[in-house]
C-alpha positions as CSV (number, residue, x, y, z in Angstrom):
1,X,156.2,65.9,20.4
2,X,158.1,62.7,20.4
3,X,160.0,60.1,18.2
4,X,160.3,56.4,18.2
5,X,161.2,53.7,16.3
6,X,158.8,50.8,15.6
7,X,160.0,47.1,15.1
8,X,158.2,45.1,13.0
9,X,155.2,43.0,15.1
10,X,154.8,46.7,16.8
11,X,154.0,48.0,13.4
12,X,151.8,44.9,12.1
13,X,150.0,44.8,14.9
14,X,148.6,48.2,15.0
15,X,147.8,47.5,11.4
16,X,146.0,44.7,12.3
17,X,148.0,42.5,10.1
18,X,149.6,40.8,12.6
19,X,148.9,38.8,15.6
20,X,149.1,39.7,19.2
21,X,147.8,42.7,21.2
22,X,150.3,45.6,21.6
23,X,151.3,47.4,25.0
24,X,148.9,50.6,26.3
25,X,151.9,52.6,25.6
26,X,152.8,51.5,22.3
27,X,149.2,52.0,21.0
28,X,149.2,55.8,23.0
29,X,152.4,56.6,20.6
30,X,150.9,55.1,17.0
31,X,147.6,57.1,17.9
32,X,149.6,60.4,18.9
33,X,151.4,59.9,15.3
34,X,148.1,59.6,13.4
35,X,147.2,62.9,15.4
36,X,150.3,64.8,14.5
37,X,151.7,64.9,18.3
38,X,154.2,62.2,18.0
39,X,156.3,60.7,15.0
40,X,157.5,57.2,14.4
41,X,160.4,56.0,12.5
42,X,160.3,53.0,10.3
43,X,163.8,51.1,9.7
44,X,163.9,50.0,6.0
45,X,164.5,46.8,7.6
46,X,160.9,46.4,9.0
47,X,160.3,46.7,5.3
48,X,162.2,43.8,4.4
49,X,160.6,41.6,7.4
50,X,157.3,42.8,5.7
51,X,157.8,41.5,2.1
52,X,159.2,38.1,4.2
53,X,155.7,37.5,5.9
54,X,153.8,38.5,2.8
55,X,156.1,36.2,0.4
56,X,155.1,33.5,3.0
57,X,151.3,34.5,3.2
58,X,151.4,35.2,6.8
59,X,150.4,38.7,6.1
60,X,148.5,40.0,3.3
61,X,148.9,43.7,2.3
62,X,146.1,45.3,0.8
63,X,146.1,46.3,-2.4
64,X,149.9,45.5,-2.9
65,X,152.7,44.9,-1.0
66,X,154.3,48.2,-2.7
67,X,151.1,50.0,-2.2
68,X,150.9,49.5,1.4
69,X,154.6,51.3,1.7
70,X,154.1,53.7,-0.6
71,X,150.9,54.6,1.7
72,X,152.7,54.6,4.9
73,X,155.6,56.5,3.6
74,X,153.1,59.4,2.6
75,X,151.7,59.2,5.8
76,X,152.6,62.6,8.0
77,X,154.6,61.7,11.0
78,X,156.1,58.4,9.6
79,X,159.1,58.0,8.4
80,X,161.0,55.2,6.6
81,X,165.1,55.3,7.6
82,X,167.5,54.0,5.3
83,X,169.7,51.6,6.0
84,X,172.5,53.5,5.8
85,X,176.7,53.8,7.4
86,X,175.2,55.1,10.3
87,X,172.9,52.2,11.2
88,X,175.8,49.6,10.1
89,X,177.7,51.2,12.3
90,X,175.6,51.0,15.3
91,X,174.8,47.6,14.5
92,X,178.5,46.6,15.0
93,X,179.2,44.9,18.5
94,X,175.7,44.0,19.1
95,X,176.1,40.4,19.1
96,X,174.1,39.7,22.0
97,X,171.4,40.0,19.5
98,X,171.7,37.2,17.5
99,X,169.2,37.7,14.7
100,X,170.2,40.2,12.2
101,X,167.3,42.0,11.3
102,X,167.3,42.8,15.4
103,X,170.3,44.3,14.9
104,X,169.4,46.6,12.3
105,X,166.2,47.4,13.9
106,X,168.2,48.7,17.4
107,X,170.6,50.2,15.8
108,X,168.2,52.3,13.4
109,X,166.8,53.4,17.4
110,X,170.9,54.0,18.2
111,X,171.7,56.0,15.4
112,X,169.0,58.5,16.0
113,X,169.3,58.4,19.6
114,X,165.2,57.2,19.8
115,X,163.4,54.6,22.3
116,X,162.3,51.9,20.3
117,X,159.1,49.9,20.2
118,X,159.2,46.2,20.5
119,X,157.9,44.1,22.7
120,X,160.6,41.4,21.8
121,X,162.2,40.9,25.4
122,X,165.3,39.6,23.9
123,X,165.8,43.0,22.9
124,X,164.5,44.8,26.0
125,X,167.0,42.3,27.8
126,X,169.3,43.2,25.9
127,X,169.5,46.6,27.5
128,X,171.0,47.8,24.1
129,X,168.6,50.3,23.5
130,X,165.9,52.6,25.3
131,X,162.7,50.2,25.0
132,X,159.0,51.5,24.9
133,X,156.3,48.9,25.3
């Protein structure tokens, strides 16, 4: 069984909220968590982004933005992390990611020692991180 961590678009995208196609691998992992062989992590972060693109109607989350967490966070083999000392202090230092919520998201993946799946090539440039896509 394995373990990853999801960025955002990976997550909306195999919700079909989001636009764009994900990798082969990426949709191998989410349908090995819905059958119990893998498990994904889910940075509080990602949750933040979320409300972000719903508050701007570029998503809409069915029946409620809380609803739709509450959902995933009951689902076995998700996970939601907390932002917690841990993550801040992975996140320190990585300032070749400039955007914030990056930051969090790789160091969430740090902090648990996890790949993480993005298919943001800033972040797989980055080389910060083990990077599954």
């Amino acid at each position: 069984m394995g373990a990853y961590v999801t960025d955002t678009h990976a997550l909306l995208r195999y919700s079909g909220l989001s636009a764009g196609r994900l990798s082969p691998a990426a949709r191998r992992i989410f349908r090995r968590c819905e059958e119990g062989r893998d498990s994904i992590v889910v940075p509080t972060i990602v949750a933040w982004e979320t409300a972000l693109l719903a508050e701007d109607r570029a998503i809409t989350l069915r029946p409620s933005f809380a609803q739709w967490w509450d959902t995933l966070a009951g689902t076995p083999h998700y996970s939601v992390h907390p932002l917690d000392l841990e993550v801040v202090k992975a996140a320190y230092g990585l300032t070749v990611l400039t955007d914030p919520s990056d930051r969090l998201i790789v160091a969430t993946a740090l902090a648990l020692d996890l790949p993480l799946m993005t298919g943001d090539s800033r972040i797989a440039k980055s080389r910060c991180v083990r990077v599954v896509w």
